[in-house]
MDTraj code that builds the backbone (N, CA, C; nanometers):
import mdtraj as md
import numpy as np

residues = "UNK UNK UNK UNK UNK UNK UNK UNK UNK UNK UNK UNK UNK UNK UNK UNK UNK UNK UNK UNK UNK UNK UNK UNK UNK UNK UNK UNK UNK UNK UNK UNK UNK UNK UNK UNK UNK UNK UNK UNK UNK UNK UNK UNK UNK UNK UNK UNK UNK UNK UNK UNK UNK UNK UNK UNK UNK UNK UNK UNK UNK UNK UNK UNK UNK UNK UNK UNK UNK UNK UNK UNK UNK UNK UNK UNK UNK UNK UNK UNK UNK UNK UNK UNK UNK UNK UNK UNK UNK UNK UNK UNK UNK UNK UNK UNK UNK UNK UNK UNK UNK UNK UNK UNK UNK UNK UNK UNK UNK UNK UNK UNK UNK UNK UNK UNK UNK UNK UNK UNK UNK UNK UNK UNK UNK UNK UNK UNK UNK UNK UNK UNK UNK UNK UNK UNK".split()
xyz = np.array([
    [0.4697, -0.4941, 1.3152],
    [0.5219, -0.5047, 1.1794],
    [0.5917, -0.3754, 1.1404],
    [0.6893, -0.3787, 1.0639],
    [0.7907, -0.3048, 1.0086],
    [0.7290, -0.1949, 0.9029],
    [0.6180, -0.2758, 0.8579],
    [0.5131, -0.2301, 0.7203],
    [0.4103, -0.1487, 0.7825],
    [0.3896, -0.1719, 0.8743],
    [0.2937, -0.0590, 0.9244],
    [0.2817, 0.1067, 0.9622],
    [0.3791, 0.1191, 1.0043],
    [0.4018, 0.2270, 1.0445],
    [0.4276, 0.3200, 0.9524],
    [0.5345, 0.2903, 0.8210],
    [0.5495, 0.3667, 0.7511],
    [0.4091, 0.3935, 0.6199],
    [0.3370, 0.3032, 0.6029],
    [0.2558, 0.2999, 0.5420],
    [0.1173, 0.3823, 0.6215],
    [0.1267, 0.3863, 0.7570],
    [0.0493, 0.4724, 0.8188],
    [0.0775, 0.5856, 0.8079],
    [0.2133, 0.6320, 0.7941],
    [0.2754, 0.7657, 0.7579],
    [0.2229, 0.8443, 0.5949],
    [0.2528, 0.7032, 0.5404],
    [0.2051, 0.7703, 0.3835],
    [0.0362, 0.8284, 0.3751],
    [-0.0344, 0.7106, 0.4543],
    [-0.1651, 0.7269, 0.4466],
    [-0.1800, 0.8779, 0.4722],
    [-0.1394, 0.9401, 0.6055],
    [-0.1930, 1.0756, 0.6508],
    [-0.1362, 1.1997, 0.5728],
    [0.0139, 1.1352, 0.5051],
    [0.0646, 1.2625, 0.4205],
    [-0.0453, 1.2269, 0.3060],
    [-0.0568, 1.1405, 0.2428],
    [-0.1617, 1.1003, 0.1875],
    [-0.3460, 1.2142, 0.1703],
    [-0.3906, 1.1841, 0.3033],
    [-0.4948, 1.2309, 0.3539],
    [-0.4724, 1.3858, 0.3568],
    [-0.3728, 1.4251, 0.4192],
    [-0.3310, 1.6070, 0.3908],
    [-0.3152, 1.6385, 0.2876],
    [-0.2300, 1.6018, 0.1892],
    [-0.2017, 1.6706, 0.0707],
    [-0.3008, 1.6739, -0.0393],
    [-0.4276, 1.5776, -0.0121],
    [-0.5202, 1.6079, -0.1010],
    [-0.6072, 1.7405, -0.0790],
    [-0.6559, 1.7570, 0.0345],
    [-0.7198, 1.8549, 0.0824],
    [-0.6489, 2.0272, 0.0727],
    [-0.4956, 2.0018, 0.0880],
    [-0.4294, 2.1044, 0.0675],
    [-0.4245, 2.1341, -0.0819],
    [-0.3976, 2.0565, -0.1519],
    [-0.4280, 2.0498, -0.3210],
    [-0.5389, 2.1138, -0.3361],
    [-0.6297, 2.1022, -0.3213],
    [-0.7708, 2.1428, -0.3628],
    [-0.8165, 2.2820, -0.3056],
    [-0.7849, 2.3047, -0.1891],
    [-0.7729, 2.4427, -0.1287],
    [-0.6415, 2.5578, -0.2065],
    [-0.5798, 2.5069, -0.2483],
    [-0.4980, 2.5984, -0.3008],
    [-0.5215, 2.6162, -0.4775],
    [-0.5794, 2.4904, -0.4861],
    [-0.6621, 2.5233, -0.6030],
    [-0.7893, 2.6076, -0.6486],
    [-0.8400, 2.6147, -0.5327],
    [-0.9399, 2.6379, -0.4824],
    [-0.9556, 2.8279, -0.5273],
    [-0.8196, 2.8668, -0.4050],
    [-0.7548, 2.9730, -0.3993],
    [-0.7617, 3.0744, -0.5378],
    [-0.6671, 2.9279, -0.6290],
    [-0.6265, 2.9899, -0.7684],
    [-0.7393, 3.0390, -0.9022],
    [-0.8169, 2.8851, -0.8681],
    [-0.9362, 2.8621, -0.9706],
    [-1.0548, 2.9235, -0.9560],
    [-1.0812, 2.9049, -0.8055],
    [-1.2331, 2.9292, -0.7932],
    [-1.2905, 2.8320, -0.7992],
    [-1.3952, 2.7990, -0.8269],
    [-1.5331, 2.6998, -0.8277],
    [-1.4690, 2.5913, -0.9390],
    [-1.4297, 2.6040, -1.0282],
    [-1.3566, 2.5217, -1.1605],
    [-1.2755, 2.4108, -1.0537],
    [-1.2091, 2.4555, -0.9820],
    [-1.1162, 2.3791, -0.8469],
    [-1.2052, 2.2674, -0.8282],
    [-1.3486, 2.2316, -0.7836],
    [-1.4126, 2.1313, -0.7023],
    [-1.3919, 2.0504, -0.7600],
    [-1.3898, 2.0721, -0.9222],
    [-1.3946, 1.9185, -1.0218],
    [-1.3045, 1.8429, -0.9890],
    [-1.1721, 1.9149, -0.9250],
    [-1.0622, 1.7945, -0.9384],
    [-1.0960, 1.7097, -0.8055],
    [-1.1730, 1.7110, -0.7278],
    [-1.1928, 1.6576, -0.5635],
    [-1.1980, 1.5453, -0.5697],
    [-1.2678, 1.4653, -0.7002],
    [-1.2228, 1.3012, -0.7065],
    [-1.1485, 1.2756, -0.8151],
    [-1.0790, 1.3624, -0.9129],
    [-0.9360, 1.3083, -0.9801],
    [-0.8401, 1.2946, -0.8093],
    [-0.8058, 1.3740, -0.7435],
    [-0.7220, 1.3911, -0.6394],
    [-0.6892, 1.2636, -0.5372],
    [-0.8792, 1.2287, -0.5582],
    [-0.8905, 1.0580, -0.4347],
    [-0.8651, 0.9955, -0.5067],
    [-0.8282, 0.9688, -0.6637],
    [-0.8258, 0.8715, -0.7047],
    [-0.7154, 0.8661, -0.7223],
    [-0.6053, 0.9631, -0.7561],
    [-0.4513, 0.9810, -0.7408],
    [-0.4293, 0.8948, -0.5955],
    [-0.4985, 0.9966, -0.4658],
    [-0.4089, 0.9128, -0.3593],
    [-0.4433, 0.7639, -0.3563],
    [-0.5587, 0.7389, -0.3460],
    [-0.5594, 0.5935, -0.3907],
    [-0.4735, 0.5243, -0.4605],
    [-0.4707, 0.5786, -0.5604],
    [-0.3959, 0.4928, -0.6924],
    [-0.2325, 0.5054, -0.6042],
    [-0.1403, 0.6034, -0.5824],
    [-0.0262, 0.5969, -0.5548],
    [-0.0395, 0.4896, -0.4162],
    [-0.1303, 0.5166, -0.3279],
    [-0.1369, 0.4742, -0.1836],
    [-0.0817, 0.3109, -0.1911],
    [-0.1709, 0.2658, -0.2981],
    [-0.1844, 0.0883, -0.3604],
    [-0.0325, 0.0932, -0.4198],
    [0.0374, 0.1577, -0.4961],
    [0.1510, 0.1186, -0.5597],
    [0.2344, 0.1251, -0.4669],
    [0.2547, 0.2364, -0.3473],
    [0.3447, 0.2424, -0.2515],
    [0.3368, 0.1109, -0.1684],
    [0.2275, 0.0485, -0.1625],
    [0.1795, -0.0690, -0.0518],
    [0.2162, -0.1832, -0.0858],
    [0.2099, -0.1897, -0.2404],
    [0.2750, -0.3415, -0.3196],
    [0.4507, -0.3204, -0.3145],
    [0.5356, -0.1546, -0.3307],
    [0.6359, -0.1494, -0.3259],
    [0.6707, -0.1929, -0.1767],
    [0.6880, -0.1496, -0.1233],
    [0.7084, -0.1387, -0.0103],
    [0.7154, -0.3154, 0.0650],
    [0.5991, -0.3733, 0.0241],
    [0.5602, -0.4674, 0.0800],
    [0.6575, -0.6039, -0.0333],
    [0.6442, -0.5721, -0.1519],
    [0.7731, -0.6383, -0.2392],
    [0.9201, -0.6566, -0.1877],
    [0.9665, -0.4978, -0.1722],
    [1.1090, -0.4785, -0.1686],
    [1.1396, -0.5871, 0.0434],
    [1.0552, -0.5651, 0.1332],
    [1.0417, -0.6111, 0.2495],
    [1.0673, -0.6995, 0.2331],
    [0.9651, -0.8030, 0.1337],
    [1.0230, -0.9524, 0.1159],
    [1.1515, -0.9677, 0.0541],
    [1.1964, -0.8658, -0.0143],
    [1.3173, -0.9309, -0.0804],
    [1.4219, -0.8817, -0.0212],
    [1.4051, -0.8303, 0.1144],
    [1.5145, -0.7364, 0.1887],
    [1.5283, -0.8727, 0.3151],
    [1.4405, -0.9626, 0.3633],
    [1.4103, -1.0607, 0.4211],
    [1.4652, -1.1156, 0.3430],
    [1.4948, -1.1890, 0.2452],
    [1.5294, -1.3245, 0.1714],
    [1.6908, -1.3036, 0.1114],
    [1.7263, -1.1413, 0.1991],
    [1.8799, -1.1380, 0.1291],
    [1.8851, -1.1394, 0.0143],
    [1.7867, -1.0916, -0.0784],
    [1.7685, -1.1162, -0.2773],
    [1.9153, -1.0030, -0.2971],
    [1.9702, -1.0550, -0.4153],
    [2.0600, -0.9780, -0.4748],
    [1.9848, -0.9054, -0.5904],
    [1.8353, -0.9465, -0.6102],
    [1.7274, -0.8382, -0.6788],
    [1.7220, -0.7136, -0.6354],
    [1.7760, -0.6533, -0.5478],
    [1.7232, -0.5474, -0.4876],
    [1.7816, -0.4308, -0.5758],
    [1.8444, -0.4094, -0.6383],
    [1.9279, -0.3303, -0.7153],
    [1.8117, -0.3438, -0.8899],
    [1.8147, -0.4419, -0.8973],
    [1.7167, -0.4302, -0.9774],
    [1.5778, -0.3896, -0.9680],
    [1.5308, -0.4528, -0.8591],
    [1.3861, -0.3973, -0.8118],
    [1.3725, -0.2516, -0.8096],
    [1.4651, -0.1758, -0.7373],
    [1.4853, -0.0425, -0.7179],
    [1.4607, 0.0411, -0.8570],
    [1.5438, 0.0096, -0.9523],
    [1.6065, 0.0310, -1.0664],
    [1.3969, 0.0406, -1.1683],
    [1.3745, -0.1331, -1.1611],
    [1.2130, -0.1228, -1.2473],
    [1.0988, -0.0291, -1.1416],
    [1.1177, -0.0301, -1.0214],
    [1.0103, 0.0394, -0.9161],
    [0.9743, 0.1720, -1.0072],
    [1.1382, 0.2401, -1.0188],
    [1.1404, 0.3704, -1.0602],
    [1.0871, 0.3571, -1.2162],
    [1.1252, 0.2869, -1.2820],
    [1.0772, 0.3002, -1.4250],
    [0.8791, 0.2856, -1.4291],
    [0.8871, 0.1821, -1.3364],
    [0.7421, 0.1683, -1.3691],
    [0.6513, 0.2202, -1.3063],
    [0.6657, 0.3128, -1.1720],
    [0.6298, 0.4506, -1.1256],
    [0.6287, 0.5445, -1.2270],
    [0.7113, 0.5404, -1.3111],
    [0.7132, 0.6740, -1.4019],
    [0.6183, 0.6615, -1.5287],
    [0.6556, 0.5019, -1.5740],
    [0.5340, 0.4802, -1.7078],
    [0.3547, 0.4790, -1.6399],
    [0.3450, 0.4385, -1.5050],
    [0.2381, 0.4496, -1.4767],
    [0.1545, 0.6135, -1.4735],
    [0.2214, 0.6607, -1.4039],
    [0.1926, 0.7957, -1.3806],
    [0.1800, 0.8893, -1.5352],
    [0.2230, 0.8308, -1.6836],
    [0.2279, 0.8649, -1.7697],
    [0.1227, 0.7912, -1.8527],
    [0.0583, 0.6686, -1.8322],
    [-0.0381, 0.5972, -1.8593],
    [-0.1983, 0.6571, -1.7586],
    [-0.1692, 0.7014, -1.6248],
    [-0.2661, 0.7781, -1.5680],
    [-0.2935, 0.8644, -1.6831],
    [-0.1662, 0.9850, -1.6543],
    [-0.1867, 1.1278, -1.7599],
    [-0.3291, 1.1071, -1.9153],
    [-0.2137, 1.0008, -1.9687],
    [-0.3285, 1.0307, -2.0851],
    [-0.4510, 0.9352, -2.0859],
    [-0.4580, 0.8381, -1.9910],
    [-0.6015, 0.8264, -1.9893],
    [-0.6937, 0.9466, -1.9764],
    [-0.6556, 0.9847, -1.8807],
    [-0.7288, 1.1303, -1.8141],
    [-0.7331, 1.2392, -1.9604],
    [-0.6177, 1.2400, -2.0223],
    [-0.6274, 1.3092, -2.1500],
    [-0.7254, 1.2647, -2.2293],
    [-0.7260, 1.1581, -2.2582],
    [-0.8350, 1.0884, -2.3898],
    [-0.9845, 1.1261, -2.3003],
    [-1.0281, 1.0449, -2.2083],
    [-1.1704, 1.0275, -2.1482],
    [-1.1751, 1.1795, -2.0761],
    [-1.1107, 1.2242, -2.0095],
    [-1.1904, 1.3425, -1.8902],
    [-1.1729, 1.4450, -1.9744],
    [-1.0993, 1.5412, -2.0372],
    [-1.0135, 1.6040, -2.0886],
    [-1.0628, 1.7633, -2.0564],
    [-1.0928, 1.7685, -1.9523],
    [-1.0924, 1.8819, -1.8289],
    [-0.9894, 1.9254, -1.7064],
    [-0.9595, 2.0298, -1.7192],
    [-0.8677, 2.0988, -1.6201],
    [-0.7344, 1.9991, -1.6261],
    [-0.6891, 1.9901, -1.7631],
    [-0.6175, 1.8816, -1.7638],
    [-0.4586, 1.9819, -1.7094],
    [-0.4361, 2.0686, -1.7156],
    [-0.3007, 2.1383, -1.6329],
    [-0.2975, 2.1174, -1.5052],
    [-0.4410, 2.1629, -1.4256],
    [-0.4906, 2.1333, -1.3125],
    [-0.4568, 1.9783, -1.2415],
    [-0.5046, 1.8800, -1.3068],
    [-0.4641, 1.7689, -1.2919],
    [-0.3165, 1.7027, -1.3139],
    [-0.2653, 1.7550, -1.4444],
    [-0.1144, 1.6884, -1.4694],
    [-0.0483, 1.8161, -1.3255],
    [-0.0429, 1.9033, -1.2839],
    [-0.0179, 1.9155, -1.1367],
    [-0.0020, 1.8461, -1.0257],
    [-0.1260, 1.8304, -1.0159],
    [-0.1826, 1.7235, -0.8773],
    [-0.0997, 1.5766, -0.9275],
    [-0.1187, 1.5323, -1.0104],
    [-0.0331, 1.4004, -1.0565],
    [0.0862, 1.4004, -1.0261],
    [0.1511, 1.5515, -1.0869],
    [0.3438, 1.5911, -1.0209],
    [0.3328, 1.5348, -0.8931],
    [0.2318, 1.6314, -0.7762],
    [0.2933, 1.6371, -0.6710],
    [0.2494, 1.5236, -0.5951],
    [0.1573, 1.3937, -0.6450],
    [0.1587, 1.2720, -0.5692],
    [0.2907, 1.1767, -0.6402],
    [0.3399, 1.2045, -0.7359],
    [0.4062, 1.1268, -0.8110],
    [0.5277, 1.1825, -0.7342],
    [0.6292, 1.3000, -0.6611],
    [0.7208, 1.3801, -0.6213],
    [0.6946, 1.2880, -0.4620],
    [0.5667, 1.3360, -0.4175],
    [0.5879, 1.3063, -0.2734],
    [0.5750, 1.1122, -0.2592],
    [0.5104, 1.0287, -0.3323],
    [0.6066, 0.8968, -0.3558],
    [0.7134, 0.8796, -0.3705],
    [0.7718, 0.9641, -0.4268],
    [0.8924, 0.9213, -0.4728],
    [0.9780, 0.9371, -0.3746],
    [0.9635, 1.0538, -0.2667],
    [1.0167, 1.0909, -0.1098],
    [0.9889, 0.9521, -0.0498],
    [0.8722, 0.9534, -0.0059],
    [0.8504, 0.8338, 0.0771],
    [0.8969, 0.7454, 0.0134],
    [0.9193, 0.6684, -0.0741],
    [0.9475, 0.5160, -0.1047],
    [1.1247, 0.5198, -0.0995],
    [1.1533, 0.6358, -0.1183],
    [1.3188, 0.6490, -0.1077],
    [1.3339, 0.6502, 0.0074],
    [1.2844, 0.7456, 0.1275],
    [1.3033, 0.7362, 0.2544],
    [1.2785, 0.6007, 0.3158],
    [1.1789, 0.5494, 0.2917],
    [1.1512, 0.3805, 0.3181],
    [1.2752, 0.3163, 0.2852],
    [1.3036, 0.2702, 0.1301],
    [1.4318, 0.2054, 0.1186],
    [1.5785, 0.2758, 0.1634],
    [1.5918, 0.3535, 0.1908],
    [1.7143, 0.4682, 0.2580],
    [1.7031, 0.3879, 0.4120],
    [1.6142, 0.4022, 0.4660],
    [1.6091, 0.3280, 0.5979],
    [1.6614, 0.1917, 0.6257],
    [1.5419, 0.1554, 0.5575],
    [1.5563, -0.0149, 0.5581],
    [1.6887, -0.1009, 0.5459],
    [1.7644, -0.0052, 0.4296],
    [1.9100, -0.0255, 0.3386],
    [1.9872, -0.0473, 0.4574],
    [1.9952, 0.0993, 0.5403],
    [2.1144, 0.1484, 0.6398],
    [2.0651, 0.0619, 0.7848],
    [1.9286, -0.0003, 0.7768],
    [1.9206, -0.0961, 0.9257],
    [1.9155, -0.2202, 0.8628],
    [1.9433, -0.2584, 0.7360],
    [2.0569, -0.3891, 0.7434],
    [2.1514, -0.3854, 0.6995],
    [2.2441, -0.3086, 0.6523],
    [2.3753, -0.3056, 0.6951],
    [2.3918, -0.3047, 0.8175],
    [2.3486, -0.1889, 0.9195],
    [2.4151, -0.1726, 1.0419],
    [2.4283, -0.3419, 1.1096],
    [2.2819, -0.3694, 1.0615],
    [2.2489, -0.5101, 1.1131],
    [2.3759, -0.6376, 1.0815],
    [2.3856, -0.6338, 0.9469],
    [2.5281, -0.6925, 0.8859],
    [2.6829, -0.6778, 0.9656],
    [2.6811, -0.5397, 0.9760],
    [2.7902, -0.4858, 1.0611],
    [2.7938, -0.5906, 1.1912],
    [2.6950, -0.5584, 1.2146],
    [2.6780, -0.6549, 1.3592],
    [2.6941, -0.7682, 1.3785],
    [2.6739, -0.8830, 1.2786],
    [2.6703, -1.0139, 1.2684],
    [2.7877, -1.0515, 1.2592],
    [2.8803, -0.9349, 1.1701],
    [3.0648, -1.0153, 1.1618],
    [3.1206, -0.9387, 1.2424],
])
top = md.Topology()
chain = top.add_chain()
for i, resn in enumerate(residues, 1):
    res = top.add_residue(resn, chain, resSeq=i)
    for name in ("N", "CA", "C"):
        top.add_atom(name, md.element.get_by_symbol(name[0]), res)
traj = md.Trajectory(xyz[None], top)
């Protein structure tokens, strides 16, 4: 499958960048740092699942030749952005600890999705055209 591989990719950038987060927090904060160790799993989680429904959406509609795809692209990005802003202030209202600390860590899973899901559709885009190319 086409879906696998890149989603295995996200998983391990995934799996690194939490641990690097927290160590460099670690670095900065001191002991205050540990608290964020499950805001962080619950970020990669949370992005891991949205990248997996994107990804796995845009596939089907890259298969079915949809002239949605311009649109899909277009709400992906909007509703990546209201989510990640609906995270924020939950975390504001209920946790309302190391909240700089956290709207951080949120940037940089919300930045490095946004790499991967572009690099995903950047790919996908240019191996069906080429594919198109080919057919006429």
């Amino acid at each position: 499958m086409k879906l696998l591989k890149p989603l295995f990719v996200l998983a391990v950038v995934y799996c690194i960048l939490g641990p690097l987060l927290l160590f460099a927090e670690g670095k900065l904060l001191g002991q205050t740092a540990n608290q964020q160790a499950l805001p962080i799993t619950v970020l990669a989680v949370c992005f891991f699942i949205y990248s997996m429904l994107v990804m796995t959406i845009s596939a089907r509609l890259r298969a079915d030749n949809s002239k949605r795809m311009t649109g899909f692209y277009l709400i992906n990005n909007v509703a990546r952005l209201l989510v990640s802003v609906l995270i924020l202030l939950v975390y504001a209202m209920f946790v309302k600890q190391n909240l700089l600390v956290f709207t951080v860590n949120l940037f940089v899973f919300y930045i490095v999705t946004v790499m991967s899901n572009s690099l995903y559709s950047i790919r996908n885009e240019s191996n069906t055209s080429n594919t198109k190319k080919v057919e006429k």
